[in-house]
N, C-alpha and C positions, 0 to 999 in steps of 0.2 A: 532248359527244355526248348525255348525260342529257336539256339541254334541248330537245335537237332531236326526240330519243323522247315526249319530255312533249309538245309541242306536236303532234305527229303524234296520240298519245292524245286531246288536244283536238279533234282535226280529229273524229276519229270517231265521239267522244261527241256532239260536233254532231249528226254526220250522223245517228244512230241518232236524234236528238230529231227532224228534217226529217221522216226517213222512217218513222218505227216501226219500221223494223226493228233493234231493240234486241239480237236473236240476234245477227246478223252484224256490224254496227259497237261493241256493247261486246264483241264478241267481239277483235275488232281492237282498240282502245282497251285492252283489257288486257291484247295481247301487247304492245302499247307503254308501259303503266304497268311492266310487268314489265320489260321492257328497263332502264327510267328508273331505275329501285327498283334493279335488280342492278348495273349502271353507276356508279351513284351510291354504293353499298355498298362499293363493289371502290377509287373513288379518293377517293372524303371519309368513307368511316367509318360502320360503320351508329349511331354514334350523333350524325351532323350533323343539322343542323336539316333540310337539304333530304331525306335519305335518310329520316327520321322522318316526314317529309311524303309522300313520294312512297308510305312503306311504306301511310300512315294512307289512302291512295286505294285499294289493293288490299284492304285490310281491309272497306271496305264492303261490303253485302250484296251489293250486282252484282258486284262482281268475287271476292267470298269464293263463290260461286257457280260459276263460272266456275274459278276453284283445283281447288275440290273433284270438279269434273264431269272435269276432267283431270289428278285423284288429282296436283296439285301440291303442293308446299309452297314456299312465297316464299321462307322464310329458309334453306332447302336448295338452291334451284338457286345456279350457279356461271354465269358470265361466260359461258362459249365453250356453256352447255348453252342458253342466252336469247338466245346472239348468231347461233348460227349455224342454232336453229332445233332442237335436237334434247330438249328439255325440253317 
């Protein structure tokens, strides 16, 4: 499921580079990093290589921007709060 969230983040990272609109597609792009990052955490470990990777993409300035604009914290949210929308 992880990779499917990752790949879905790429879509939209695309799109925001197409379109400039970098609001709304790395807006989208990082509820899907976030997905990737909390899925990945819950069935291989936050300390797998993939979970280590996926966390090091939310840490960048666009999406560490995006955390703080929605007072989240990556290594707090839980599964069903990323999965079902309420985070």
């Amino acid at each position: 499921m992880a990779k499917l969230y990752f790949n879905k983040a790429i879509v939209y990272e695309d799109e925001a580079r197409e379109t400039g609109d970098t609001a709304k597609y790395c807006g989208l792009a990082y509820d899907y990093y976030k997905k990737t990052y909390v899925v990945s955490r819950e069935t291989l470990g936050k300390e797998h290589s993939k979970t280590v990777k996926y966390r090091g993409i939310l840490v960048q300035d666009t999406y560490k921007w995006f955390a703080k604009r929605r007072h989240e914290n990556i290594d707090q949210l839980v599964t069903d709060q990323v999965l079902l929308g309420s985070a």
